[in-house]
C-alpha positions as CSV (number, residue, x, y, z in Angstrom):
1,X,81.2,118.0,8.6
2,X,77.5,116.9,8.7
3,X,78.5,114.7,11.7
4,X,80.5,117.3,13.3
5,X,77.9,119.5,13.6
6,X,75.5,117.1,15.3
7,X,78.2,115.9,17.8
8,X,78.1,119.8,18.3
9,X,74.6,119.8,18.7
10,X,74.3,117.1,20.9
11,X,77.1,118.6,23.1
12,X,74.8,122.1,23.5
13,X,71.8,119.5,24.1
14,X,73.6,117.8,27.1
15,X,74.9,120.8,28.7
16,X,71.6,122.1,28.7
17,X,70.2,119.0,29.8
18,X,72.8,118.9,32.7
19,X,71.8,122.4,33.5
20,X,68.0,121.5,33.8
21,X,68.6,118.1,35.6
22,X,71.1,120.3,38.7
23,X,68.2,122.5,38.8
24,X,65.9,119.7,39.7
25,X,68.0,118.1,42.3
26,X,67.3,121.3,44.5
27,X,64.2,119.8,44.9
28,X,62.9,116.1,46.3
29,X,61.6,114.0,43.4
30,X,58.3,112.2,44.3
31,X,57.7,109.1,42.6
32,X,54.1,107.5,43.2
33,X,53.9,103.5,42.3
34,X,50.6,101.6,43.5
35,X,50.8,102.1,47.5
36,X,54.6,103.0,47.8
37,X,56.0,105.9,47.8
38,X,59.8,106.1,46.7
39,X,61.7,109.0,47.6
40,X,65.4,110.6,45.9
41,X,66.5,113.6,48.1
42,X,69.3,116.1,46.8
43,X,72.6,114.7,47.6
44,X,74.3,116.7,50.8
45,X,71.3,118.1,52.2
46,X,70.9,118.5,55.3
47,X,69.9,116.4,58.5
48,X,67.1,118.8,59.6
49,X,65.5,118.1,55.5
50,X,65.3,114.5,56.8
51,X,63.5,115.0,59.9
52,X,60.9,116.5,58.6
53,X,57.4,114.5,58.2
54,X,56.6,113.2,54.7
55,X,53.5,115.5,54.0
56,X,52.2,113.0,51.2
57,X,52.4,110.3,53.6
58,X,50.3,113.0,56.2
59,X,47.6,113.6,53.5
60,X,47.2,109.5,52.9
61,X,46.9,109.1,56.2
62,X,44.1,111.8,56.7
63,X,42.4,110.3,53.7
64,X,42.6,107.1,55.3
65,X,40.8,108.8,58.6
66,X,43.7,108.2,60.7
67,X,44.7,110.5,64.3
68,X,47.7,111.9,62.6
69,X,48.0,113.8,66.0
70,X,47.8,110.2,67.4
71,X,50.4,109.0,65.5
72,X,52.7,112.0,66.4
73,X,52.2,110.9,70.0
74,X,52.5,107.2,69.6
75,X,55.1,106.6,66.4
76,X,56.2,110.4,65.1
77,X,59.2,108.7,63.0
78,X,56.8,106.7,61.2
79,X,56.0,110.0,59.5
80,X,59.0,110.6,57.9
81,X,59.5,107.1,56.3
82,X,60.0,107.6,52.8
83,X,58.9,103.9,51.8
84,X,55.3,103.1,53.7
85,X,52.2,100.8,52.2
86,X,49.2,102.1,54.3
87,X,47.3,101.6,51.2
88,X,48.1,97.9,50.8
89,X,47.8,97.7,54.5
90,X,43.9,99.1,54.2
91,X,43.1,96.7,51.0
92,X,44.8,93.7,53.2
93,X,42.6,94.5,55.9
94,X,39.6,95.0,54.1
95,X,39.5,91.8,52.3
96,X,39.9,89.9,55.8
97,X,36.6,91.8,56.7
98,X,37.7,95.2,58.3
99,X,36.1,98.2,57.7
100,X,37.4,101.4,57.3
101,X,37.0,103.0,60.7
102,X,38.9,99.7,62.5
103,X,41.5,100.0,59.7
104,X,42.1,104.1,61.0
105,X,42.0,103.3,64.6
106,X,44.3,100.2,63.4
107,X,47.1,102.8,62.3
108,X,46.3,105.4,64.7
109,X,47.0,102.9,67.6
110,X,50.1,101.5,65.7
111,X,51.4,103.5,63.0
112,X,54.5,101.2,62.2
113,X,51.5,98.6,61.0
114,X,52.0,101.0,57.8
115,X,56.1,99.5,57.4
116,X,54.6,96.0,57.2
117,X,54.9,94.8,52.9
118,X,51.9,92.5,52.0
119,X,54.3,89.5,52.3
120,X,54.7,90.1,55.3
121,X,51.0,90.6,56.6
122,X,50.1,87.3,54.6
123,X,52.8,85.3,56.2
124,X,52.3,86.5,59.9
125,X,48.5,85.8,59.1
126,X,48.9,82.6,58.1
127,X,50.6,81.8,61.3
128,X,47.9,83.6,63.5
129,X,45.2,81.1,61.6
130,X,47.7,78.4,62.7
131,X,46.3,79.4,66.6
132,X,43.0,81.2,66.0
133,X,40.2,79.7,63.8
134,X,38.7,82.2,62.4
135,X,39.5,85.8,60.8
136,X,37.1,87.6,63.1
137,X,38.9,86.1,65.6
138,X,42.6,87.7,64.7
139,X,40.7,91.2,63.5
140,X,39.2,91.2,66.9
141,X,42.4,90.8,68.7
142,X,43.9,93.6,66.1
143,X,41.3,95.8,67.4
144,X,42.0,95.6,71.0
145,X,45.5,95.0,70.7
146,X,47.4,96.1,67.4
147,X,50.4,95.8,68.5
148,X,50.4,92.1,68.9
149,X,50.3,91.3,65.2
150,X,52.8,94.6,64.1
151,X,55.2,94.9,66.3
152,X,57.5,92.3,64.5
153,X,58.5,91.7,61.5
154,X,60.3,88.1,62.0
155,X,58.1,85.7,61.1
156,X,60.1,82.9,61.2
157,X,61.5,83.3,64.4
158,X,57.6,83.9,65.2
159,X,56.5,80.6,64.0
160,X,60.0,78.3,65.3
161,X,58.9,80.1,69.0
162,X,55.0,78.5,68.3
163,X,56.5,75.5,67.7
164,X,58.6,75.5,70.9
165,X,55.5,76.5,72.8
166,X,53.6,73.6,71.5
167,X,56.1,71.5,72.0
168,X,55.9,71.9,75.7
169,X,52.3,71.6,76.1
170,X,50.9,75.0,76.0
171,X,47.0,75.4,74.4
172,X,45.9,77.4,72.0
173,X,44.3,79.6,74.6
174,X,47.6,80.4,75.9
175,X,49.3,80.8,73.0
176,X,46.4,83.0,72.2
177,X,46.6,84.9,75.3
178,X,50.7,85.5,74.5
179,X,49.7,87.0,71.5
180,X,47.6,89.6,73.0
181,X,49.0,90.4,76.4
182,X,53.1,89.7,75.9
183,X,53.6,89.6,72.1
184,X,56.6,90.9,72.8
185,X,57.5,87.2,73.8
186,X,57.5,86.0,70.4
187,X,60.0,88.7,69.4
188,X,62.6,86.7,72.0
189,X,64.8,84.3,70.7
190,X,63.8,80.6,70.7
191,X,66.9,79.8,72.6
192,X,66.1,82.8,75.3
193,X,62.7,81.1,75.8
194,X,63.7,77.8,76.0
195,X,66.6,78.9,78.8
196,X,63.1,80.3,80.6
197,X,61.4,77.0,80.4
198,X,64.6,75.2,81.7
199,X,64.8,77.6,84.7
200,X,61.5,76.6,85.4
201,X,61.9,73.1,85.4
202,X,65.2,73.2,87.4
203,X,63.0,74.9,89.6
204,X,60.8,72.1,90.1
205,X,62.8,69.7,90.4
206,X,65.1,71.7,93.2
207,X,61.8,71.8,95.4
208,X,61.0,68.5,95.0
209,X,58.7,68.7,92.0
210,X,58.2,65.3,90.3
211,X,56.2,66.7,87.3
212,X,58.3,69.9,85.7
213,X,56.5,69.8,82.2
214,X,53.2,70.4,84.1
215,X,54.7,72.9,86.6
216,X,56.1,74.9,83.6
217,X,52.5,75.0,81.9
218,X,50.5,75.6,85.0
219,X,53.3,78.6,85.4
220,X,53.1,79.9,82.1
221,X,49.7,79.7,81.7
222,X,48.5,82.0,85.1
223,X,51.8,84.7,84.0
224,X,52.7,84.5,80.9
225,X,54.7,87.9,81.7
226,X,57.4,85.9,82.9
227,X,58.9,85.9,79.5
228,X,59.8,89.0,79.7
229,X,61.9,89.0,82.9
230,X,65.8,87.7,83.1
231,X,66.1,84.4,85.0
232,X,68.2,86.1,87.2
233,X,65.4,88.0,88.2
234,X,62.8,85.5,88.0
235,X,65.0,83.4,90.4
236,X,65.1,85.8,93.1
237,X,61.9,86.8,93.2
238,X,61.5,83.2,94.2
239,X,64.1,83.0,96.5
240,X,62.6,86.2,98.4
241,X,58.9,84.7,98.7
242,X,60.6,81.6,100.8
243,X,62.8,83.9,102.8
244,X,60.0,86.4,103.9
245,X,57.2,83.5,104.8
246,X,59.7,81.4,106.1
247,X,58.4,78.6,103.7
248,X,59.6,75.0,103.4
249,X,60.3,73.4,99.7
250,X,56.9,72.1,99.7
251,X,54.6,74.7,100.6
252,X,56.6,77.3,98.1
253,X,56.1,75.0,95.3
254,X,52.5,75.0,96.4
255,X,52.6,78.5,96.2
256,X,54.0,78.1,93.1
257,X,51.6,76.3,91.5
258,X,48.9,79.1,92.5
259,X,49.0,82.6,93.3
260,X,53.3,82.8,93.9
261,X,53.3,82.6,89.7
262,X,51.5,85.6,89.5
263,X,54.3,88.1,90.9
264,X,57.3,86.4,89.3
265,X,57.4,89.1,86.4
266,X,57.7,91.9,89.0
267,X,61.1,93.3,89.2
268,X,62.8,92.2,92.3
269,X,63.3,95.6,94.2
270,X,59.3,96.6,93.0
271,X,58.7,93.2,95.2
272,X,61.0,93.9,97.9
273,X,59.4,97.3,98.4
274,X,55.9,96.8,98.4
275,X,56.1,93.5,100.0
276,X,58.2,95.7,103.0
277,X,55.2,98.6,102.8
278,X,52.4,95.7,103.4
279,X,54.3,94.3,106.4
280,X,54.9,98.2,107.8
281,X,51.2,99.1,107.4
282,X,49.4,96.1,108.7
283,X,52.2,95.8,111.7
284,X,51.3,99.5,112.6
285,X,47.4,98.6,113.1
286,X,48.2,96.1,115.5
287,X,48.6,93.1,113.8
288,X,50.9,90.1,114.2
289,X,53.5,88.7,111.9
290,X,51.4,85.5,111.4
291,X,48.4,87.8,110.6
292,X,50.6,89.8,108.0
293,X,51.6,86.4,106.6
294,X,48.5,85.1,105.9
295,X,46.7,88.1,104.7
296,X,50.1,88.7,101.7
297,X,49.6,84.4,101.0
298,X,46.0,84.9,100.8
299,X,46.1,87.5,97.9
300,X,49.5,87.9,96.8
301,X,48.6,90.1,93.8
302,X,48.3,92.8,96.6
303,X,52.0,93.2,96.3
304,X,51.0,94.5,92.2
305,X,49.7,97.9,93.9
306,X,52.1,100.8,94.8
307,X,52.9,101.5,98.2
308,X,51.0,104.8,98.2
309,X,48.0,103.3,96.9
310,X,47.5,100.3,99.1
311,X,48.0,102.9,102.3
312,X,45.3,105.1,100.9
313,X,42.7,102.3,100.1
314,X,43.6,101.3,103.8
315,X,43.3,104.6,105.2
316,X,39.9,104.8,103.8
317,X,38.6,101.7,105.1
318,X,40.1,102.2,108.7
319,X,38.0,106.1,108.3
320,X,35.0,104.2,107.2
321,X,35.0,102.3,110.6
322,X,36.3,99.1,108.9
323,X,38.5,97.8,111.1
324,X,42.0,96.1,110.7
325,X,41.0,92.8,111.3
326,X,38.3,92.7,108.6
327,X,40.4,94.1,106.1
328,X,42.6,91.7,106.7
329,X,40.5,88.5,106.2
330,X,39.0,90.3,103.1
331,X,42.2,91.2,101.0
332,X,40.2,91.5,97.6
333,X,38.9,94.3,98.8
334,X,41.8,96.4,98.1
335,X,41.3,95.4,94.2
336,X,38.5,98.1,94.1
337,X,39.1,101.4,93.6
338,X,38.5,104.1,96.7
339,X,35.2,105.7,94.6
340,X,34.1,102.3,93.9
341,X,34.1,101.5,97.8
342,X,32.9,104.8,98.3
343,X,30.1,104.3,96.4
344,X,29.3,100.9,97.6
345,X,29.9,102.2,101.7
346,X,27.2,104.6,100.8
347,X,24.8,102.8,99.2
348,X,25.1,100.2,102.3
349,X,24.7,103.0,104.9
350,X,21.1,104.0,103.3
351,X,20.1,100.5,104.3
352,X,22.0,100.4,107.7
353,X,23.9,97.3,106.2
354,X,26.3,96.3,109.2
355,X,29.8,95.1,108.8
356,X,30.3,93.9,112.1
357,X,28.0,91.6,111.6
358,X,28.3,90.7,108.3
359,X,31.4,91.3,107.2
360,X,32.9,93.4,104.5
361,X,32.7,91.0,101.5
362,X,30.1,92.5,99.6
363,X,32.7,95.3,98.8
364,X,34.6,93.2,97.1
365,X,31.7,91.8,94.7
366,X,31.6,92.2,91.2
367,X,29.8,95.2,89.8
368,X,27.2,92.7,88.7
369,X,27.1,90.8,92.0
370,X,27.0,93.8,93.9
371,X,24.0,95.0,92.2
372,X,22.0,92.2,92.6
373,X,22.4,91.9,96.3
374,X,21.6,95.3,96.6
375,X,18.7,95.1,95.2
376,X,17.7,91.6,97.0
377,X,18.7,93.9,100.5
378,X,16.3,96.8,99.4
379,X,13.5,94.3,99.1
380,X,14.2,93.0,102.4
């Protein structure tokens, strides 16, 4: 009887246990371990409950002196992760020298830097050192670029695609400048990259090239975008630089080998388009095809601007009594931007500077450069 009545007991107990524990399932159960957060949501609620942002993650963040507006802009999933380690994230950070403003502006620039476990920031550190010498060195590039570290979480195909790259030559400077300008090369397959290098050598060896492994490097090293185009792509662009200059296998692979690397990573209509524009403008000024020619070959990183900007910067020279011909011979003009030849025209005009007789040059100085001859043309 005596163990009846607890049996009975314990029966009332559970069912009022049961009762309790449905009741608490309405709600989401928060459990706070360390720097993770794990969440157990009620089972069949719905999808709009799980788009919703993670308010404790919001108030970490905020503590942590993020831009959660930033974030929203940049990353707004990141906010409704239910597993995140911002707070190992800022420790990891801190002990390689950060402080906690570069830490906030870290996040704020990348917020998925939060998703990254402290395994994972060790190892991928580890491999940075294996390129950079220092710490300030990686927490510099962090700064300007977080992306470059966060955005993948594959280490190992990170570190078999630095072994590739040394394997072919490239320096730690290039390797360095990967990891800050295209990171997202690293995030490629070895094998894709490798069927890039091949390309590249086939290439060289198709114009007559006797050195391929020094072609590839002296490629890679002025565009290192190229990585991120198909070969398909990367192979027309090529083709369509030799048709339009009428070039013979030995001057292309001389272009090549300079400034021709540079627009490889442009898509191939982009190319075909502004390469057209150039040809239209300068032909409608009066000048020749050979003129056209040589002014695209002289500065071929003219075909980078847009069709509507490289008119406008023309127009303005042509209404600042610049003529056609001067423009023409100067192509690096048209890397400044119309106020900063503005500026410079006027400045020049106060001195009665002539570019008829002296050329237009000086417009295409440095901001440093240009000062100083200023200055050495006020004194005269």
């Amino acid at each position: 009887m005596a163990v009846r009545g607890l049996m009975n007991i314990n029966h009332l107990f559970l069912s009022s246990m049961k009762k309790s524990w449905l009741i608490k399932l309405t709600t989401e159960i928060v459990f706070i371990g360390g720097s993770t957060r794990f969440f157990c949501l009620k089972l069949g609620k719905s999808n709009d409950a799980l788009d919703k942002e993670n308010t404790i993650l919001v108030h970490s963040l905020e503590a942590l002196g993020v831009d959660v507006r930033m974030v929203r802009q940049r990353q707004p999933g990141v906010l409704r992760k239910q597993i995140t380690n911002e707070e190992g994230l800022e420790k990891f950070l801190q002990a390689k020298g950060a402080n906690k403003e570069t830490i906030a502006s870290i996040i704020s620039r990348y917020p998925r830097a939060i998703t990254r476990s402290h395994q994972s920031l060790r190892e991928r550190w580890e491999i940075w050192r294996s390129i950079l010498m220092t710490d300030v060195e990686i927490l510099t590039i962090l700064q300007r670029s977080p992306e470059s570290f966060f955005r993948s979480g594959n280490n190992e195909n990170m570190q078999e695609n630095i072994t590739f790259f040394c394997s072919i030559g490239l320096m730690p400077s290039d390797l360095c400048k990967m990891l800050t300008r295209t990171p997202r090369v690293f995030s490629n397959s070895v094998e894709l990259n490798k069927q890039m290098v091949d390309l590249l050598c086939e290439i060289c060896l198709s114009l007559g090239g006797e050195n391929p492994d020094d072609f590839v490097k002296q490629l890679i090293s002025r565009n290192v975008f190229i990585f991120l185009r198909s070969r398909k792509q990367v192979k027309a662009n090529i083709n369509l630089l030799q048709s339009s200059f009428n070039l013979d296998n030995e001057e292309l692979l001389m272009l090549l080998h300079g400034q021709g690397g540079d627009v490889l990573d442009l898509s191939n209509e982009y190319l075909k388009k502004t390469l057209a524009n150039v040809k239209e403008k300068l032909l409608s000024h009066g000048c020749t095809e050979k003129e056209v020619d040589m002014f695209v070959l002289k500065h071929l990183r003219i075909l980078y601007l847009s069709s509507q900007n490289l008119n406008d910067k023309i127009d303005f020279l042509i209404q600042a009594n610049i003529d056609i011909e001067q423009i023409a011979k100067c192509p690096l003009v048209l890397d400044k931007s119309i106020s900063t030849m503005s500026h410079r025209i006027e400045e020049l005009e106060k001195l009665d500077y002539s570019f008829t007789d002296h050329g237009i040059g000086i417009l295409a100085l440095s901001q440093q450069r240009f000062e100083i001859k200023l200055k050495k043309l006020r004194s005269t």
